[in-house]
N, C-alpha and C positions, 0 to 999 in steps of 0.2 A: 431437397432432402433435409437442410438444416431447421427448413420451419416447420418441419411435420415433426423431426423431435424432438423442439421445441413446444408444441402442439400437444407433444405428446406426453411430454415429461409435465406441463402445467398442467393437464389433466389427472395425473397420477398423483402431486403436490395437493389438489384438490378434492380429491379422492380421499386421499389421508388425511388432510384437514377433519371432513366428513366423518370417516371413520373414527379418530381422534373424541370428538364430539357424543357421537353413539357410544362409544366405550365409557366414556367418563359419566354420560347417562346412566349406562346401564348402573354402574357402581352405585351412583344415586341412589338413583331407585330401587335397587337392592340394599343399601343402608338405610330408606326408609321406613321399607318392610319390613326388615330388621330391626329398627326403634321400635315402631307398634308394637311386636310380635315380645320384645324384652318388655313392654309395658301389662302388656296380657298375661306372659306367662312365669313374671319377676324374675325373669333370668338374666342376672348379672355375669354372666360369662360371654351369652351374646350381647348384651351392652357394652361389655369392654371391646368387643371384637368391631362390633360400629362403630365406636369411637376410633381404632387403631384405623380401620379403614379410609378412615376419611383422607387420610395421606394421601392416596392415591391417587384421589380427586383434587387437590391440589399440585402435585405433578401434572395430570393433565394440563391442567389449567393451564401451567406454566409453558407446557408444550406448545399448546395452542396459542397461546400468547406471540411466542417465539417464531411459528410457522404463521401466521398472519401476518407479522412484521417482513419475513423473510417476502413473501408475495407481494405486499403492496410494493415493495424495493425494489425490487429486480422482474417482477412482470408487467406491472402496470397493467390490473385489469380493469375492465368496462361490464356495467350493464350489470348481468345479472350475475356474472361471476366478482365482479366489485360488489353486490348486496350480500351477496353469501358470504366474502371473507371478513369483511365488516363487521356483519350481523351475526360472524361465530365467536367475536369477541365478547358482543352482548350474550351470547346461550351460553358460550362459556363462563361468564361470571355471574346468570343466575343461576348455572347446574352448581356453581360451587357455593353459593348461598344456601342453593337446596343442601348438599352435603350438609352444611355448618348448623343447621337447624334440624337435619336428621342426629348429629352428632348430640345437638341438644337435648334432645327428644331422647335419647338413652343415656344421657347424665340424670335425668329426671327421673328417668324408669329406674336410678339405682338408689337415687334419693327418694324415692317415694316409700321403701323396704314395708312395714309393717302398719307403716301410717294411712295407706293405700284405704281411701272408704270406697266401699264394694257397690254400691246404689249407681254414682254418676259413669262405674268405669266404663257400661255399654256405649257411652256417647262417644269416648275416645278412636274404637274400631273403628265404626260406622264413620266418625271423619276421616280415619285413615283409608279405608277404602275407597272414599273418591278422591281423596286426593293422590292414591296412587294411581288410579284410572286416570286422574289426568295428566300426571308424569308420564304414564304409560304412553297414551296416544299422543300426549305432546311428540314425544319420541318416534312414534309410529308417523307422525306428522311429517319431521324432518326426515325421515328415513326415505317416505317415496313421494315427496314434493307434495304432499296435500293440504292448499292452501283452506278445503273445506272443515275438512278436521279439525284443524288450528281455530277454527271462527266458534268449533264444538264446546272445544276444552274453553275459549274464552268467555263463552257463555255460561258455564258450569261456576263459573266462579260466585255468580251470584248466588248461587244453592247455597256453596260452600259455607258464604258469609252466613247468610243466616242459619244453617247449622250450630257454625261457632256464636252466633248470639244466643240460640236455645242454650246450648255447655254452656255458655257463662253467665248467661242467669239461674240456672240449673243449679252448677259449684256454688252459686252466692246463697241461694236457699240452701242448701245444707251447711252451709257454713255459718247462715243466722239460724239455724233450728238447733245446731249442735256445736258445739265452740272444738270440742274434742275433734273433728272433721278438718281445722283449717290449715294444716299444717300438711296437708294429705290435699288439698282440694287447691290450697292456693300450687304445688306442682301442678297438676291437673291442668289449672289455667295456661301455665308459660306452655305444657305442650299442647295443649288448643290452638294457643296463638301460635306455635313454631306451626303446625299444623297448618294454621290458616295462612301463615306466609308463606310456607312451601307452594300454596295452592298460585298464592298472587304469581311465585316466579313463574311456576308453569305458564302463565296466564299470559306471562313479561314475556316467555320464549315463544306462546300464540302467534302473539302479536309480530313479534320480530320474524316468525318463521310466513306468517303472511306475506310480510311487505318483500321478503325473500322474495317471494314464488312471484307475487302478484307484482312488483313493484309500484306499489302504492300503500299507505295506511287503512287499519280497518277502516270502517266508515263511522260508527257510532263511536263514542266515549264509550270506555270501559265502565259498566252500572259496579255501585257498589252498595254493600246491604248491610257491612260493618257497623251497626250501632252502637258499641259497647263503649265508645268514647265521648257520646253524645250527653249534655249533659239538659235537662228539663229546667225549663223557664217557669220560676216561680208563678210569673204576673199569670199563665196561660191555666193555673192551676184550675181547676172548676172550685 
């Protein structure tokens, strides 16, 4: 009788880990939506509101921290439930990076106020739309063990990148055609990039929610298509 409620009580512990995880997602990703949505429609009241939010997601964090500790201590797991409490250490500190880059992303939408140039801002949605798809199904991943999904969103990341290189060549032309533009266009850039990092953590939670399920690594190296830091070799010049 003693080791069945013990059995039973680790599965419950395990459970709420879980749940713990999916909640501070949700918050996420509802603070991302929320950046974008303040960047579309300059409302700085829901910008202030995603910023206050991000608390939240920080508690968790903290929880989660706390109840992974408490498990490895006193249950001593194996296998596959040792890769999950493990690997909620990692999804929990890149959901809290996602926060901290959502939160950016509406410090930005408040400093952009009137400087805002109208031409590039269609690029900004259009990234925020798959990068909440793949916050979404990252999540939908962990939620019902689907290690195929996870390989989905991991592969989405390359769209991403070059997405965000179209934006930021994009901003750079308007900023050389029109000097009045850069002050409005250089925001623009950091939420691209919050943008594109958001996209990498999803990509970091893929990966880890893989080797969860599957206990093993993906099998290829993560591709990447980030060129913006890339810098051209004179000599190659024609």
């Amino acid at each position: 009788m003693a080791d069945s409620h013990t059995v039973a009580s680790f599965d419950q512990e395990l459970n709420a880990l879980r749940t713990k995880i999916l909640r501070m997602g949700g918050i996420a990703e509802t603070n991302v939506a929320a950046a974008i949505q303040a960047i579309v429609r300059r409302d700085r009241a829901l910008a202030e509101r995603t910023i206050s939010s991000d608390a939240r997601i920080d508690v968790f964090d903290g929880e989660i921290s706390d109840l992974v500790t408490r498990l490895l201590a006193l249950r001593q797991p194996m296998a596959l439930d040792l890769r999950f409490i493990v690997g909620s250490l990692k999804l929990a500190t890149d959901l809290e990076r996602i926060g901290d880059y959502a939160k950016n992303i509406a410090k930005r939408s408040m400093a952009l106020g009137v400087a805002v140039p109208t031409q590039p801002m269609h690029a900004i949605p259009r990234m925020g739309d798959m990068v909440l798809s793949m916050v979404k199904d990252v999540l939908d991943a962990l939620s019902n063990d689907d290690a195929d999904k996870a390989v989905m969103v991991r592969d989405r990341d390359t769209f991403l990148d070059e997405m965000y290189n179209s934006v930021f060549r994009e901003l750079l032309t308007y900023m050389m055609e029109d000097p009045r533009t850069i002050t409005g266009c250089t925001h623009l850039l950091f939420i691209a990039k919050n943008l594109e990092r958001i996209g990498d953590h999803a990509t970091n939670m893929a990966e880890t929610i893989y080797f969860i399920s599957r206990g093993r690594r993906m099998a290829i190296d993560r591709p990447k298509a980030d060129t913006t830091a890339e810098v051209a070799d004179p000599t190659q010049a024609a």
